[in-house]
C-alpha positions as CSV (number, residue, x, y, z in Angstrom):
1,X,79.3,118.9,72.4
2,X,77.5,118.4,69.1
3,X,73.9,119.0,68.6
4,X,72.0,117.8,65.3
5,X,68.5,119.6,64.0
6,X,66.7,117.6,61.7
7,X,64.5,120.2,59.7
8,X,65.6,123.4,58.9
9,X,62.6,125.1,59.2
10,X,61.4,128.2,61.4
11,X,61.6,126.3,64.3
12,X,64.6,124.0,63.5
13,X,66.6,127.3,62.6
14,X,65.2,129.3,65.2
15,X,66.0,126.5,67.5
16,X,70.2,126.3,65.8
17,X,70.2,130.3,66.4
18,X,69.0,130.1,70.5
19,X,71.7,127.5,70.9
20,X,74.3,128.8,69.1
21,X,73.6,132.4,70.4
22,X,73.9,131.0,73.9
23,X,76.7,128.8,73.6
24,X,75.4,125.8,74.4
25,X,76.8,123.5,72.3
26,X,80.0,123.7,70.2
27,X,78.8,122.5,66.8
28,X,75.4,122.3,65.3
29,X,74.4,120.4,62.4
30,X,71.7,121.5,60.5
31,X,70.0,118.9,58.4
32,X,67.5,119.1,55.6
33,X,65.6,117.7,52.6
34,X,65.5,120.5,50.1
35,X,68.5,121.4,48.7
36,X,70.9,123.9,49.8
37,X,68.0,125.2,52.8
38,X,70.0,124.0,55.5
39,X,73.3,125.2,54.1
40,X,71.7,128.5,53.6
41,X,70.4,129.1,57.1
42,X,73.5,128.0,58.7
43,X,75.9,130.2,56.7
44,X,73.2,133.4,57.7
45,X,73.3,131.9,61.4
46,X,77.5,132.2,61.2
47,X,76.9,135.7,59.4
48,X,75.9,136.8,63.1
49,X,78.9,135.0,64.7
50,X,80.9,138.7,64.7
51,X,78.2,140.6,65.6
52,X,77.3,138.5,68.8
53,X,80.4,136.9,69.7
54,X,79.4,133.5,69.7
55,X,81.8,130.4,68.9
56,X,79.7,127.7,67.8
57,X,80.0,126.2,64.8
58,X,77.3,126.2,62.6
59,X,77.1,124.0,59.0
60,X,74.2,122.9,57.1
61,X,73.8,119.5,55.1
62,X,71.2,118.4,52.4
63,X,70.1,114.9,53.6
64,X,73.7,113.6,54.3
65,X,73.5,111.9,57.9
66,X,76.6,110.9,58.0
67,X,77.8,115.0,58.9
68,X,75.6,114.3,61.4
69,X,77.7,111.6,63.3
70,X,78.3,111.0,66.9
71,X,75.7,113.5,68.2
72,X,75.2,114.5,71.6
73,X,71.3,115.5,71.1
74,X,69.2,114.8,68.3
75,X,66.4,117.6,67.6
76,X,63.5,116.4,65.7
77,X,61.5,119.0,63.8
78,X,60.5,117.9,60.6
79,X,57.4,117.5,59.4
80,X,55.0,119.9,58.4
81,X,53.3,122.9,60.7
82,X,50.4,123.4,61.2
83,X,47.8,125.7,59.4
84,X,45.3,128.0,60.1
85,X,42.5,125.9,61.3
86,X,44.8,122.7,61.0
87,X,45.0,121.0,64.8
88,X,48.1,119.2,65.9
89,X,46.1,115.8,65.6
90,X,45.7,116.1,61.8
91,X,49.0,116.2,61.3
92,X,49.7,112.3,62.3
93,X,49.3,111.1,58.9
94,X,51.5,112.9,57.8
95,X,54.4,113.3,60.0
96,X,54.7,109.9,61.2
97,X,56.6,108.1,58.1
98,X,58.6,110.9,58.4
99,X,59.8,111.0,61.8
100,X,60.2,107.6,62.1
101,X,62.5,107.7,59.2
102,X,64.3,110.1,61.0
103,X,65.1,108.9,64.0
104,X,66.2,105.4,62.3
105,X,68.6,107.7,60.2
106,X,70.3,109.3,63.2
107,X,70.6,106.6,65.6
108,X,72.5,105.0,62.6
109,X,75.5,107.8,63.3
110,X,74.9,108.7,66.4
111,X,73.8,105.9,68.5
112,X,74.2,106.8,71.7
113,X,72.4,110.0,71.6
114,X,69.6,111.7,73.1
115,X,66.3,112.5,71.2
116,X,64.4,115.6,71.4
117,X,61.1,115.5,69.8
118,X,59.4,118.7,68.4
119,X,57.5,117.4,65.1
120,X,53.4,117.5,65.8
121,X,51.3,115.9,67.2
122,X,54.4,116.1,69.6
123,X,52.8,113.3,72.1
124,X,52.3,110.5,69.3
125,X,55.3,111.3,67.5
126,X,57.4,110.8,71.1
127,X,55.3,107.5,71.6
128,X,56.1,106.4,67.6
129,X,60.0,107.4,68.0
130,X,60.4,105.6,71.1
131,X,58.6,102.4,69.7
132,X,60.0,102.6,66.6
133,X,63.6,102.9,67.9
134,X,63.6,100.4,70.8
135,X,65.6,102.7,72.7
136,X,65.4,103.3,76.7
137,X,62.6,105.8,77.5
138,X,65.0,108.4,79.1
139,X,66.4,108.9,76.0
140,X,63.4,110.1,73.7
141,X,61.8,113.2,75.0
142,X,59.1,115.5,73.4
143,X,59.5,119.0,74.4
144,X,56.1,120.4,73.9
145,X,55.7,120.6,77.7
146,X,58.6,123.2,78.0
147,X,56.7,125.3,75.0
148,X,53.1,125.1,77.2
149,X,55.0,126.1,80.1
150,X,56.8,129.0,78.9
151,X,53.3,130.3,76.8
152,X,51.4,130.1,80.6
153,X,53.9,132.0,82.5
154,X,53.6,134.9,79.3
155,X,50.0,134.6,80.0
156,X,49.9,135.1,84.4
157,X,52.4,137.3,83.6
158,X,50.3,140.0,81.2
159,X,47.7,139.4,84.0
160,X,49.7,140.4,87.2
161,X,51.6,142.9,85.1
162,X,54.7,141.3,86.7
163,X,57.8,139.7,84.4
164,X,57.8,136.1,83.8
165,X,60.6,135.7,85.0
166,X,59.4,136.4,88.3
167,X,56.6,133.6,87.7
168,X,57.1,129.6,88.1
169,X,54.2,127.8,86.6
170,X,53.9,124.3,84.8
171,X,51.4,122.3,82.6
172,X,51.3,119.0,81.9
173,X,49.3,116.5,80.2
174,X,49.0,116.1,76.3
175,X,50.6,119.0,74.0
176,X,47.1,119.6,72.2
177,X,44.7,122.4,72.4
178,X,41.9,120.1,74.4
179,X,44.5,118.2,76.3
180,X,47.4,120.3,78.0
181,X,46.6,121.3,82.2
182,X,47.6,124.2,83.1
183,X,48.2,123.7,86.6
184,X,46.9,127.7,88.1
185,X,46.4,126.0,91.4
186,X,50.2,125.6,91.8
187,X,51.8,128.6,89.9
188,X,53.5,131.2,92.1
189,X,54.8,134.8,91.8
190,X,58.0,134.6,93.8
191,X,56.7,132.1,95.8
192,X,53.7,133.6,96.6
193,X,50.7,131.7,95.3
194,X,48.9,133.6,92.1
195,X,45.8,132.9,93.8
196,X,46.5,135.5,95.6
197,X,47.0,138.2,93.4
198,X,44.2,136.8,90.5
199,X,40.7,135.9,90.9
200,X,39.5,132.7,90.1
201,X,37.3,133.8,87.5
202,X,41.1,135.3,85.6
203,X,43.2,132.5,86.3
204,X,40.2,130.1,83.7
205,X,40.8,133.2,81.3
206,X,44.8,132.8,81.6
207,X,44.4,128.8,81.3
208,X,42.1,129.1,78.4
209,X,44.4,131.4,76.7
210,X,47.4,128.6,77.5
211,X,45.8,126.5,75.7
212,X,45.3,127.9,72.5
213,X,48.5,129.4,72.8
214,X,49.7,127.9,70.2
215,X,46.4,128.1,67.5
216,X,46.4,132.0,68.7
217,X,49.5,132.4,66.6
218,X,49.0,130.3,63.9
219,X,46.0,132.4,63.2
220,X,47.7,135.5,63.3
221,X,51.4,134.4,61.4
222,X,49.6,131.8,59.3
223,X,51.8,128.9,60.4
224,X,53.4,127.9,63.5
225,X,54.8,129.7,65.9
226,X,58.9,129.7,65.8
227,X,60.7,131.6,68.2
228,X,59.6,130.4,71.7
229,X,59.9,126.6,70.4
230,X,63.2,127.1,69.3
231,X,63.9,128.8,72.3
232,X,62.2,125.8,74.5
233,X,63.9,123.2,72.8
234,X,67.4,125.6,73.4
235,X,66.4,125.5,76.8
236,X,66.1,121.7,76.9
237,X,68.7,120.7,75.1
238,X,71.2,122.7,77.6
239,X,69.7,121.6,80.6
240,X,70.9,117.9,79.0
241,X,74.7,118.7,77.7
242,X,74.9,120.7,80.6
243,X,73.6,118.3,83.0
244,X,71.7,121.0,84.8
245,X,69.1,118.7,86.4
246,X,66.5,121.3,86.1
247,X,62.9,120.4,86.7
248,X,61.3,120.8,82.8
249,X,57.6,119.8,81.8
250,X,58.8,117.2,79.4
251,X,56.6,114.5,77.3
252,X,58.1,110.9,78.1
253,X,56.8,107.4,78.7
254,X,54.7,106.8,81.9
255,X,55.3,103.5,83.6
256,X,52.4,103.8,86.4
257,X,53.2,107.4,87.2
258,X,49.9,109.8,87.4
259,X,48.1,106.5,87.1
260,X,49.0,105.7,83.5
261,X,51.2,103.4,81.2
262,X,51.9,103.2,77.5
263,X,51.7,106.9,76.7
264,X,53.6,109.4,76.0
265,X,52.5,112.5,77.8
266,X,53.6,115.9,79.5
267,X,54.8,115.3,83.1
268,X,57.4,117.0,85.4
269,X,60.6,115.5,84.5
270,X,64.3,116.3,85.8
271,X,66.9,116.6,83.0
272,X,70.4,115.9,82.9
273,X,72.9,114.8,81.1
274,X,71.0,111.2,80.7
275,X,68.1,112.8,79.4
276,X,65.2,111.9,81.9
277,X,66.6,111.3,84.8
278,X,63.5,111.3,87.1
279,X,60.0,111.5,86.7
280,X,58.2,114.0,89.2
281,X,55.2,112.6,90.6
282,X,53.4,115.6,92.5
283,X,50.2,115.5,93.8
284,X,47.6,116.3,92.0
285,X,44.0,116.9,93.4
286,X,40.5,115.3,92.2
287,X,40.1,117.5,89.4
288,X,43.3,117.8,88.4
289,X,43.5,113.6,88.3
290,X,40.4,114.0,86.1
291,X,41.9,116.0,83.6
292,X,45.2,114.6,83.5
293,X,43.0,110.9,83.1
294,X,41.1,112.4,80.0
295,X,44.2,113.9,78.4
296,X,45.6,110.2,78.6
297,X,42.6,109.3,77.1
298,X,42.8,111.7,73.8
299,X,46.7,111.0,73.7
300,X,46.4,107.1,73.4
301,X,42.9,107.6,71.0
302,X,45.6,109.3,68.7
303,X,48.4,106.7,69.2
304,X,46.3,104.2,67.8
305,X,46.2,105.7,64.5
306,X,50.1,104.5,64.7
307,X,49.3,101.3,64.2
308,X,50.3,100.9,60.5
309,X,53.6,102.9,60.9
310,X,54.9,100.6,63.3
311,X,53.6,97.1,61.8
């Protein structure tokens, strides 16, 4: 299985590392615009091969897509991060030539595969990447939904004093600091509801803190977070080759599910080796409906800015 990662940055190496560590896939094509980056990074990534026994092979190419041909799973992370202060949101003038550029560049070599989207804002760029490319909406996911996920269950878990991986908990809705639900009301400790164990009063402080998760860390690194998105998009990205059908918050086009169409936005999805293979529509209550209704809201306010890019 052949995985490609467009963007050889913190994340997009971080991201090469996790799945390479793991051995998920058996080659990994690192691809990047500056010269020599993406070769460098790969050759320190297969420096570790000895040390931790793993098999997959890892090479890096400056801007030559055809090394990247016949992918299994296309990784999108270029783009620029985000900055102290910067919100996800700001970002779409930016990263939205580029990513679309991108995924026209792939889908020339590997046409059949399967699109992960990381690049910021991660909802917009899903929604440009699939309208840009014409492809079937299983195959273009945006991963930021994993990342959320992963960043609430660290959360409950420092308040219960319990591991996380004892904890199941999910949000959905947009991957934004405003717009992402962190659904408290339906997280568990072993399958005991948290509710049980927190008040109501330190499950809004745990949510809260989801939700800036991500601008917690850019403030203290002074860029983006890197580690736990690699290791979300790792996570994904085996769940597909693998065809584990695991349940994964995942952002993808609604068609009518949770009550909205057109968007791309963080739902419950089932992955497997087709990419989405189901969307999961739970039942959410009043307040929950609310909130997912006004994340749609921000999501598509955004998606109209991507009006130009896709004239």
């Amino acid at each position: 299985m052949k995985v490609t990662i467009v963007g050889a940055g913190n994340v997009g190496a971080s991201c090469a590392d996790s799945i390479s560590y793991r051995g998920i896939a058996s080659e990994v094509v690192l691809l990047d615009i500056r010269e020599g980056f993406a070769e460098g990074k790969a050759m320190d990534i297969m420096q570790c091969a000895t040390n931790t026994g793993f098999n997959t092979n890892v090479s890096g190419v400056t801007n030559d897509y055809s090394k990247t041909a016949n992918s299994d799973v296309v990784v999108i992370t270029s783009g620029i991060p985000r900055k102290p202060g910067m919100t996800r949101e700001e970002l779409i003038g930016i990263n939205a030539g580029i990513v679309k550029t991108v995924a026209e560049n792939v889908l020339a070599h590997s046409p059949n595969c399967i699109v992960v989207v990381v690049s910021n804002p991660m909802d917009t760029m899903t929604y440009l990447a699939l309208k840009s490319t014409g492809l079937p909406k299983n195959r273009i996911i945006g991963m930021g939904g994993a990342l959320d996920s992963s960043r609430f269950r660290y959360y409950l878990s420092k308040a219960l004093d319990k591991p996380s991986n004892d904890i199941s908990a999910m949000v959905i809705g947009g991957h934004g600091d405003t717009t992402m639900i962190p659904l408290t009301r339906l997280a568990a400790y072993n399958g005991i509801p948290v509710s049980e164990f927190l008040s109501q009063e330190e499950l809004d402080k745990v949510a809260a803190a989801t939700m800036v998760g991500g601008a917690t860390l850019t403030g203290l690194l002074g860029t983006s977070a890197w580690y736990a998105p690699g290791a979300s998009v790792a996570y994904l990205v085996d769940s597909i080759l693998n065809d584990q059908k695991k349940m994964i918050a995942c952002s993808v086009m609604v068609d009518g599910e949770y009550g909205q169409n057109d968007i791309c936005i963080g739902v419950p999805c089932i992955i497997g080796k087709n990419g989405i293979e189901q969307i999961v529509d739970i039942k959410l209550n009043d307040a929950e409906k609310a909130a997912f209704a006004k994340s749609a809201d921000a999501v598509r306010s955004m998606n109209a800015d991507l009006k130009t890019v896709l004239a």
